[in-house]
C-alpha positions in Angstrom: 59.5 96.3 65.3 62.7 94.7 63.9 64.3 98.1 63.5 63.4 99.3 66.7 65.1 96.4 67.9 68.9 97.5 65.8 67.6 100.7 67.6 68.0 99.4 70.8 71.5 97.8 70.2 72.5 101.0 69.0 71.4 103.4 71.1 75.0 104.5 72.3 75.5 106.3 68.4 72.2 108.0 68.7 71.0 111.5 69.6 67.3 110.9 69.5 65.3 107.7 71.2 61.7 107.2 69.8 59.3 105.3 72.2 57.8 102.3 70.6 54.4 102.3 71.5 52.4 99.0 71.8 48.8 100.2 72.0 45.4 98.7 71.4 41.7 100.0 71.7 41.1 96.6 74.0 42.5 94.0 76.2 43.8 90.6 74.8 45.6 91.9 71.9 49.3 90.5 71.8 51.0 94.3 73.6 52.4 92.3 77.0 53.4 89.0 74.1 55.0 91.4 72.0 56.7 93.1 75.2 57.7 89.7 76.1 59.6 89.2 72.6 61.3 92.6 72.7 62.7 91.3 76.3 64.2 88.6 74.5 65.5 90.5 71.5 67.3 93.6 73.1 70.1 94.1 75.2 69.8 94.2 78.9 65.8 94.0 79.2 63.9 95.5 82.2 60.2 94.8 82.2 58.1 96.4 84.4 54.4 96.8 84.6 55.0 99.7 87.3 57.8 101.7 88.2 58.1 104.5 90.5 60.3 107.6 88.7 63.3 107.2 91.1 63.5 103.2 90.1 63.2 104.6 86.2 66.3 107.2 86.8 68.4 104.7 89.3 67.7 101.7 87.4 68.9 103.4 83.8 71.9 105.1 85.3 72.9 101.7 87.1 72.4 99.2 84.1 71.1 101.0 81.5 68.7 98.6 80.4 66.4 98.4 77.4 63.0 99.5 79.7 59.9 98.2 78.7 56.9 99.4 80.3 53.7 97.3 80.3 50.2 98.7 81.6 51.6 102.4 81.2 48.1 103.6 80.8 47.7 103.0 84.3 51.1 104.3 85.5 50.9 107.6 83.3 47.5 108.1 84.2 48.3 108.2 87.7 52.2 109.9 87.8 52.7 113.0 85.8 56.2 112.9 86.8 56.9 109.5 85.1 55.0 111.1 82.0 57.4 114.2 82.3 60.4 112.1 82.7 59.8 109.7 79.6 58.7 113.3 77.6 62.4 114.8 78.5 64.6 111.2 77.7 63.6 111.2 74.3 66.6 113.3 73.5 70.2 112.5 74.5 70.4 116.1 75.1 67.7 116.2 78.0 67.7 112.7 79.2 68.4 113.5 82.9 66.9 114.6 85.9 68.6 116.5 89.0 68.3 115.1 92.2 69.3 115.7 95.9 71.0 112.9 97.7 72.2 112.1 100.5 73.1 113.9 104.2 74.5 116.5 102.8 71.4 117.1 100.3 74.0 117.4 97.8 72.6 117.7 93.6 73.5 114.8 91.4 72.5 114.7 88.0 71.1 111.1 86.9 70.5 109.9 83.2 67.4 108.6 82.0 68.7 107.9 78.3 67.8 103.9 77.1 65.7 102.8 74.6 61.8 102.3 76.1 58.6 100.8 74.4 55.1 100.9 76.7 52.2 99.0 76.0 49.3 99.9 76.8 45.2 100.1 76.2 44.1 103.6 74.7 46.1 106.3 73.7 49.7 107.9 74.7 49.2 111.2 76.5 49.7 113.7 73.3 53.9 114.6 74.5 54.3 110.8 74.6 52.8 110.4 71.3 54.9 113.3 69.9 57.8 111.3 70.9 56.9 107.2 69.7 56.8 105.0 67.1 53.1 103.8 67.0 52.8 100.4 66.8 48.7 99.9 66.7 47.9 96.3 67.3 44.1 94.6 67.2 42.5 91.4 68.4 42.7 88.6 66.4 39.4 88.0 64.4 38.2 84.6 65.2 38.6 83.4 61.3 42.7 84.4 61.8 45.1 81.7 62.8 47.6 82.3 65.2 50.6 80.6 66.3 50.5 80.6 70.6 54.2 81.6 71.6 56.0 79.2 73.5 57.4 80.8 76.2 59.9 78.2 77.5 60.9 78.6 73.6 62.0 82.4 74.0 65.8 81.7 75.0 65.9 80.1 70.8 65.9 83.7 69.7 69.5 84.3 72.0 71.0 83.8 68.8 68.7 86.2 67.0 69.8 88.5 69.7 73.5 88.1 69.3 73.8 89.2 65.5 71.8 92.5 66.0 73.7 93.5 68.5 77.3 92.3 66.7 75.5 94.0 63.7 75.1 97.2 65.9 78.7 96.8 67.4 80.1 96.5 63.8 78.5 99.8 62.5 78.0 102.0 65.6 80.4 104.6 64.4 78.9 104.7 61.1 75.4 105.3 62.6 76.7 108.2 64.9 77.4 110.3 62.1 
């Protein structure tokens, strides 16, 4: 998770962007907390628990966000084109789609390359899987403590924040070698 997150400050010096997959067998097992931590911990976050292909390719052209996806095993089970899209922007290379626009139906090419991590309940479809970091996560037995995150206490990891992405600023060229 913590290098995921350098991954996501860096993204500009790389060629290849592995989705980090939150995933879990069941419900109630820290994916949409852990989503929420990422939000705080990368640059320009996006959170979404549904987005419609266009948003994905208009959004990531316009700001170039860090996108993270929450319930994607209902949004993947239900839009093969958002499946195909996240399957072709795990390389630089192929991270765009073509798209008519406007009057004149003229083609524009749009990027869909930024870093993305989906949580969701189940199992990537197997050309998603291909292309993540698995991250299983479980439900907390009842003999585990665990700390509840504050959520008004997020904005203390802003300086957390600010030294990845100064580290990632400092070494970008080195990483695009």
């Amino acid at each position: 998770l913590p290098l995921w997150v350098l991954h996501a400050h860096a993204h500009a010096a790389a060629v290849v962007s592995p989705i980090l997959a939150l995933s879990s067998p069941q419900k109630r097992s820290g994916k949409t907390t852990t989503l929420s931590l990422l939000g705080a911990l990368t640059p320009r976050p996006l959170t979404a628990a549904s987005i419609s292909p266009a948003a994905v390719f208009r959004t990531v052209e316009r700001y170039v966000p860090t996108l993270l996806l929450d319930e994607a095993d209902a949004v993947f089970s239900v839009n093969d084109e958002l499946r195909c899209l996240f399957n072709a922007s795990h390389s630089r290379a192929a991270a765009v789609v073509v798209r008519v626009v406007g009057e004149q139906l003229e083609p524009r090419v749009f990027s869909t390359w930024c870093p993305k991590a989906v949580a969701l309940i189940g199992d990537l479809p197997g050309t998603l899987e291909d292309r993540a970091i698995l991250l299983p996560m479980r439900r907390r037995r009842r003999d585990e403590a665990v700390t509840r995150l504050r959520w008004d206490r997020l904005g203390e990891l802003e300086p957390v924040r600010r030294r990845a992405w100064r580290w990632a600023q400092d070494h970008l060229e080195a990483l695009r070698v």
